[in-house]
C-alpha positions in Angstrom: 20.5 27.9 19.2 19.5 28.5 15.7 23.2 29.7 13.8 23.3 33.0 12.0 25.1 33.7 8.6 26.4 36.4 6.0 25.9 35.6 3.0 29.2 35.3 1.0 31.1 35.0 4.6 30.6 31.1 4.6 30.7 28.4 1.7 27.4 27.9 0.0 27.8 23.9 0.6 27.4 24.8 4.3 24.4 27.4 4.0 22.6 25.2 1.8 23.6 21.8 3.1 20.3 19.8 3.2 19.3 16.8 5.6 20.4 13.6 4.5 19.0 10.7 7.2 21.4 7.8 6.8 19.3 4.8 8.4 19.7 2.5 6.0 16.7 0.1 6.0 16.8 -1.1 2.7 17.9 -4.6 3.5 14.8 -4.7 6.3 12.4 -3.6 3.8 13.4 -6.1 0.9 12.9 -9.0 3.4 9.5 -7.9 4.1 8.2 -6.9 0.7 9.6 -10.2 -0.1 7.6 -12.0 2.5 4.6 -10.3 1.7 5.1 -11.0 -2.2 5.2 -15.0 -1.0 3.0 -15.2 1.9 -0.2 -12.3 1.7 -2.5 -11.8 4.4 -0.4 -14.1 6.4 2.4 -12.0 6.5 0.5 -9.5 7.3 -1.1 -10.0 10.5 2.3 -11.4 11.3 3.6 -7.8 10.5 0.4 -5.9 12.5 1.1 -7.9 15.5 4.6 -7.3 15.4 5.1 -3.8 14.3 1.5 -2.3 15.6 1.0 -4.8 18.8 -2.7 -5.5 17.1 -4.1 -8.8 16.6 -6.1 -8.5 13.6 -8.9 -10.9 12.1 -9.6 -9.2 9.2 -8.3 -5.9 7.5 -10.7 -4.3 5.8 -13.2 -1.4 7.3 -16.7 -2.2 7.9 -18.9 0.8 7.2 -19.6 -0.1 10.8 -16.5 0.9 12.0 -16.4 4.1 9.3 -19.7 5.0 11.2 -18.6 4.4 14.6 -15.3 6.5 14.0 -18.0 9.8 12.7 -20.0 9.9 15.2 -17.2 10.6 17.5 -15.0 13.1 15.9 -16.8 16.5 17.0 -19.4 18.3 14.6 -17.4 21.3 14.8 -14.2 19.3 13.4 -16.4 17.2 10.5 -17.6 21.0 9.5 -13.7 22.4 8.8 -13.0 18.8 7.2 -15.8 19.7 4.9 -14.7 23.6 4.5 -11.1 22.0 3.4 -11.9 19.6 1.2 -14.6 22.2 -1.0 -11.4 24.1 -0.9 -9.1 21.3 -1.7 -11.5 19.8 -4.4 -12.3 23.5 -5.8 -8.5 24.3 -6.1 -7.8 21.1 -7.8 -11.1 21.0 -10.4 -9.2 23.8 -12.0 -6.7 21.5 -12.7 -8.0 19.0 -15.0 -6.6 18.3 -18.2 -9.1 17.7 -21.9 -7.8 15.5 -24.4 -7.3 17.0 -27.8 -7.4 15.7 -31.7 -5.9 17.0 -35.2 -7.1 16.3 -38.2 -5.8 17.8 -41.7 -5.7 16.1 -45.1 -6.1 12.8 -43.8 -4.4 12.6 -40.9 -5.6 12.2 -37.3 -3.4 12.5 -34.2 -4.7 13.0 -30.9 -4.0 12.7 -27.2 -6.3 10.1 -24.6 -6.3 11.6 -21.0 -7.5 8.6 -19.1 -7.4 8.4 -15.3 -5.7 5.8 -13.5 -7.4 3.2 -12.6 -6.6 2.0 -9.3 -4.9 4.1 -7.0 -3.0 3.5 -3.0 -3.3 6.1 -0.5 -0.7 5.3 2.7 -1.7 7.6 5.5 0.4 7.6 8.4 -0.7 6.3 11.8 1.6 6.3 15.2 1.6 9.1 17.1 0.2 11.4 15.1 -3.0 11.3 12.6 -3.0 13.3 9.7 -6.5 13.4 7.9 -5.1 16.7 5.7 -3.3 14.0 4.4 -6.3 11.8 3.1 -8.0 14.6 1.7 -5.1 16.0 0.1 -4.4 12.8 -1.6 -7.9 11.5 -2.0 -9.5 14.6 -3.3 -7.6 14.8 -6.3 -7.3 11.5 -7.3 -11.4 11.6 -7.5 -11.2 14.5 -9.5 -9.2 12.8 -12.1 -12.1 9.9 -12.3 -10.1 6.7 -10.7 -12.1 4.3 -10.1 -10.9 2.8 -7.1 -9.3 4.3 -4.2 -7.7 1.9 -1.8 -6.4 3.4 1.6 -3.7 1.7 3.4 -3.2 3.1 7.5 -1.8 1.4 10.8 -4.3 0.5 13.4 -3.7 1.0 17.1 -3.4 -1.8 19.0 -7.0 -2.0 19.8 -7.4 -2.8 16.3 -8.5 0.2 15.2 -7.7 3.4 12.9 -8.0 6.9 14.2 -11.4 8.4 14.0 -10.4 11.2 12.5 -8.6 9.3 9.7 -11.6 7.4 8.9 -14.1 10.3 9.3 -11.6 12.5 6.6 -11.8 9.1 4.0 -15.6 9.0 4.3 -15.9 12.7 3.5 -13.7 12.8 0.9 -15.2 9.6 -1.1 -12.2 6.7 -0.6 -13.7 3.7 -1.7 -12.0 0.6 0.4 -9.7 1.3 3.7 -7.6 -1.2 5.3 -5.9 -1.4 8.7 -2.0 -2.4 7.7 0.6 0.2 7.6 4.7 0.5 7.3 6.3 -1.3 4.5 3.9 -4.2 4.6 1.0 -2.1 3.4 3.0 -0.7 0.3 4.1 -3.9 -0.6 0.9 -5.6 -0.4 -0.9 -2.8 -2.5 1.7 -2.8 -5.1 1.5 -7.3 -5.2 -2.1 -7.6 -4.2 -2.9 -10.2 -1.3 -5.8 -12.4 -0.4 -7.2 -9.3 1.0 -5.8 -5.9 -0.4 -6.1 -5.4 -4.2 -3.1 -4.4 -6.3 -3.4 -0.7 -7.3 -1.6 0.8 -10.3 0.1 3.9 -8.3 0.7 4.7 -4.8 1.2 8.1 -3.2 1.4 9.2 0.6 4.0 9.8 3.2 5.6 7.6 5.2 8.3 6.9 7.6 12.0 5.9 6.2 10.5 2.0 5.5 7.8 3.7 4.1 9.4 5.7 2.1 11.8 2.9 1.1 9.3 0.7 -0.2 8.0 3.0 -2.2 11.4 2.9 -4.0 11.7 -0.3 -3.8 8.1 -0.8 -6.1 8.1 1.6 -8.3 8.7 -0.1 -11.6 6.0 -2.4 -10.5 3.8 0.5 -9.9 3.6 4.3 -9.8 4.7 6.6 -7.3 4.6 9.6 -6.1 7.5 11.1 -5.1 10.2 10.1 -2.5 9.4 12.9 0.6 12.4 13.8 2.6 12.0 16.0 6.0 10.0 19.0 6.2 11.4 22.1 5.0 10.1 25.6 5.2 12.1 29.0 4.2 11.1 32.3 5.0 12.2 35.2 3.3 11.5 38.3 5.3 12.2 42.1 5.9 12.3 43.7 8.9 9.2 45.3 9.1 7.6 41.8 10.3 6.9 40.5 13.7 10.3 38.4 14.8 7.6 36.5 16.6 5.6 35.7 14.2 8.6 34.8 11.7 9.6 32.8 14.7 6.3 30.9 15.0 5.9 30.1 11.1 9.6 28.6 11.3 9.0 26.3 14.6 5.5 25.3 12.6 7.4 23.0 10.6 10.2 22.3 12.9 8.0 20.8 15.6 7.4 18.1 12.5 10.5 15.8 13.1 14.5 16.0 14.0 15.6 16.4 11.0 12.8 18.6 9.7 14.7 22.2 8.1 13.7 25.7 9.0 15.6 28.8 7.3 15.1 32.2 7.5 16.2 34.6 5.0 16.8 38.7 5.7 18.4 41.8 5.0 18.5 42.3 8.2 20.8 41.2 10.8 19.2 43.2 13.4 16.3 41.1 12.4 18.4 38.1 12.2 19.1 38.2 15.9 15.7 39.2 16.9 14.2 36.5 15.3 16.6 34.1 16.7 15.8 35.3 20.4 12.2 34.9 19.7 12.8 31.4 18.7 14.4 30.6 22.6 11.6 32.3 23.8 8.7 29.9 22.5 10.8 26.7 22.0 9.8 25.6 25.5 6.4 26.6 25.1 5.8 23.9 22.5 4.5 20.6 23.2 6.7 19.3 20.8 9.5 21.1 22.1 12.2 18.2 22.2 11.4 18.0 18.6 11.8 21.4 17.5 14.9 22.1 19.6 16.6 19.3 17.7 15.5 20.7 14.6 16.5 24.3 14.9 19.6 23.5 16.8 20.7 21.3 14.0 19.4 22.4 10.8 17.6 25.2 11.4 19.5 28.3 9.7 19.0 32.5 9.1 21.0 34.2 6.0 21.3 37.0 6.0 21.2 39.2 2.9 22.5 42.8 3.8 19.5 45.0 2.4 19.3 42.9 -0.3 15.7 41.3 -0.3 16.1 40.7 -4.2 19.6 38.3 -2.8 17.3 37.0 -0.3 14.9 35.5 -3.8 18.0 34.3 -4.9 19.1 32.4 -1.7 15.5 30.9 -2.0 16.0 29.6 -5.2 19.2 28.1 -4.6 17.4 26.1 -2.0 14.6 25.1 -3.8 12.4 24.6 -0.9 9.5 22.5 0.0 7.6 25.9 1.7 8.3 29.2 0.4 7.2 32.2 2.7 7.6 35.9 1.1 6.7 38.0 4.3 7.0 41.6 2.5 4.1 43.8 1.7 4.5 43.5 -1.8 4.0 39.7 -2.7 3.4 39.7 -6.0 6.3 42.2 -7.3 8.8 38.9 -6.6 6.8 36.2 -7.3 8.0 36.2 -11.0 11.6 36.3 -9.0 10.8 33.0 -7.8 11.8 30.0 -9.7 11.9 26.6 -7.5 9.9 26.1 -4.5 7.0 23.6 -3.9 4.2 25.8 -2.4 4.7 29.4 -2.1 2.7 31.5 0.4 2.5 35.0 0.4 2.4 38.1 2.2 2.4 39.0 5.8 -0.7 36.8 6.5 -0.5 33.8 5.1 0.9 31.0 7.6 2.4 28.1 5.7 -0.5 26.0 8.1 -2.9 27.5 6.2 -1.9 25.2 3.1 -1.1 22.3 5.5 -4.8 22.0 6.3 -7.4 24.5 4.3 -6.9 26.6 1.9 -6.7 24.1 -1.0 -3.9 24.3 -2.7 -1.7 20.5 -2.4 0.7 20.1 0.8 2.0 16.6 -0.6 5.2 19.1 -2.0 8.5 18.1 -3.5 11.3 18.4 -0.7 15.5 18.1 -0.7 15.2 20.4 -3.4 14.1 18.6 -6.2 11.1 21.8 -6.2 14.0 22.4 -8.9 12.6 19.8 -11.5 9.5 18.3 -9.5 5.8 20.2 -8.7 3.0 19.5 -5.6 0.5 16.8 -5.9 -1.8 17.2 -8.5 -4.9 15.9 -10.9 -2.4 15.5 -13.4 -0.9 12.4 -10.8 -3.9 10.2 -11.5 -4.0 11.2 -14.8 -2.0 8.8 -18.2 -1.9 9.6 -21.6 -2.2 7.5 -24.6 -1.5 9.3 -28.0 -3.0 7.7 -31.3 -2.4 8.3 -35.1 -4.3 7.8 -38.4 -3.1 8.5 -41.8 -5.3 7.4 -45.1 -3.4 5.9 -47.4 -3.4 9.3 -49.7 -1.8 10.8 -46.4 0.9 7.8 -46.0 1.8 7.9 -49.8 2.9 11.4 -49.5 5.6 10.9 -46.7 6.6 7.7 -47.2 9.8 8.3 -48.9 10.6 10.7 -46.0 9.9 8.4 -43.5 12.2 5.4 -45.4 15.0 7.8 -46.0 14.9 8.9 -41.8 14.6 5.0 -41.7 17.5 4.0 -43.6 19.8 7.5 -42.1 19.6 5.1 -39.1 20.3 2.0 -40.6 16.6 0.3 -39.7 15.8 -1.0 -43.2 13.2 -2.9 -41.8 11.5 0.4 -40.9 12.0 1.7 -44.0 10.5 -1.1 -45.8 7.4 -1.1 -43.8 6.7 2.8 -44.7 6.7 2.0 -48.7 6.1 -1.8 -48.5 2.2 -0.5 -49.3 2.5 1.0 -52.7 4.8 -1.2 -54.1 3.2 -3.4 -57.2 2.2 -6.6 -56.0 
């Protein structure tokens, strides 16, 4: 059962202690980025068979196969994939950045925003498909103009990639798909193979390989972020539905084990409510193995003792991945809130609604680093180059400043090469 706290009656280390998964895979995933660095496309299907029990020929999707995979995914589904990505892609249009340029008395600076050119797209396969996930990552990254999006996802073992997976990459515009997933699909699209392209940045969640060999290749390419479990806090008053509090919480706890849910009220009368609701539809879930393991072990409620503006506080502390303000008044705290990935607001406004559809990203900081880190954006698949011009009038008249910062810091080299123009030959 879900535990209960006071606030200030317990340690704030054990309130706010976040999920930490220990496996440690990083030895596993060296060895196979390694193999894959060495040996390509053979490695590879060595990997599929292995790993995904699918004897491959080839890896890339025919539009055969892209075809094949629409026409069976219901017309009533492709029409809400549509609906979400306008959404998505209108949301995310408003995010676009211009470059800019100065220019005074001879001197031009200026910003380049230039997209990046090739970009990696892991979407998970295994037991569940997730095409919110290719449009959430897709979308964006054709908004920024890359020219090239490359998408990496397991295939069955019939050799294939779930419909719905390919029907969401057609709709959102992904350029080349590939069946190879896990480790071996990050490695080969951040070293290239005889079959995958090299890309310049790779974003997506994963499992704990996954996620590890994203760490493992950065440097060599861009990522994303580094994703821990699902989190979702809830700060609500008691004039909600416990069950509805209750059902928002076990939305992201039927994710994983070690997914979080955390409730925070000023209500304990609310607190237990809630918490009885929570028995109540557990074993109504599908998923309910999951999301017992998940409440039971890091699922929390804090309670604030008519304190909702605590409650904002608690939230912040956390930092969370999903922020829920159930009060009628939404927008009096949002100003109140300082770190949290994706914040939804009101009494009506399901954390699923930004997991699939309403546009705004769900690829979210989580383990609290909402603190320094923002959702999925344009500005991902966006670089910037800066440039500078001076005429010589321009240089003449700071060149003595720049040699005297030059020499403050002993680079006499730098120095020279700020005057070294308008001394007499």
């Amino acid at each position: 059962m879900i535990k209960i706290y006071k606030y200030g009656e317990v340690s704030s280390d054990e309130i706010f202690a976040r999920v930490n998964p220990t496996a440690n895979v990083a030895d596993i995933v060296a060895d196979i980025i390694d193999n894959v660095k060495k040996n390509g496309d053979k490695a590879l299907f060595e990997y599929s068979e292995k790993f995904d029990k699918a004897k491959l020929t080839a890896f890339e999707v025919t539009e055969a196969e892209i075809d094949e995979a629409f026409a069976s995914v219901p017309a009533e589904f492709i029409e809400i994939l549509r609906e979400a990505a306008e959404n998505i892609r209108a949301f995310h249009e408003k995010q676009k950045r211009n470059s800019f340029i100065i220019n005074k008395d001879g001197v031009v600076m200026g910003q380049k925003v230039m997209p990046i050119e090739k970009v990696g797209l892991y979407v998970p396969g295994g037991t569940a498909a997730y095409p919110s996930t290719v449009l959430m990552d897709s979308i964006p990254a054709k908004i920024a103009g890359c020219e090239q999006i490359v998408m990496v996802s397991p295939p069955k073992a019939d050799g294939k990639i779930n419909p719905v997976i390919l029907t969401a990459a057609k709709i959102a515009g992904v350029d080349k798909i590939y069946k190879v997933g896990g480790a071996q699909a990050v490695a080969a699209l951040a070293y290239g193979t005889e079959s995958i392209p090299q890309v310049d940045k790779i974003v997506g969640p994963g499992n704990a390989f996954v996620a590890e060999a994203k760490k493992q290749v950065f440097g060599r390419v861009s990522i994303d972020m580094i994703a821990g479990p699902s989190e979702i806090l809830v700060v609500a008053d008691a004039t909600n539905s416990p069950r509805v509090i209750a059902a928002d919480m076990l939305s992201q706890a039927e994710h994983d084990k070690n997914a979080s849910a955390v409730l925070v009220t000023d209500s304990a009368d609310f607190a237990a409510k809630v918490a009885q609701s929570l028995e109540e539809q557990i074993p109504q879930l599908p998923r309910a193995e999951i999301a017992r393991a998940s409440i039971d072990n890091n699922g929390k409620i804090i309670v604030a003792e008519n304190d909702l503006l605590k409650a904002i506080e608690i939230a912040n502390e956390l930092a969370p991945e999903h922020l829920e303000l159930c009060v009628d008044n939404p927008f009096d705290y949002l100003d109140k809130v300082k770190h949290a990935g994706s914040i939804f607001m009101g009494k009506n406004c399901p954390e699923a609604l930004g997991d699939y559809f309403a546009g705004p990203n769900h690829t979210l900081p989580t383990s609290g680093t909402a603190r320094f880190s923002s959702p999925l954006s344009v500005d991902d698949f966006v670089k910037k180059s800066q440039y500078t011009y001076f005429s010589a009038e321009a240089l003449e008249k700071v060149a003595d400043k720049v040699a005297y910062f030059a020499n403050k810091e002993g680079l006499d080299g730098h120095a020279k090469s700020a005057t070294v123009r308008f001394e007499e030959k």
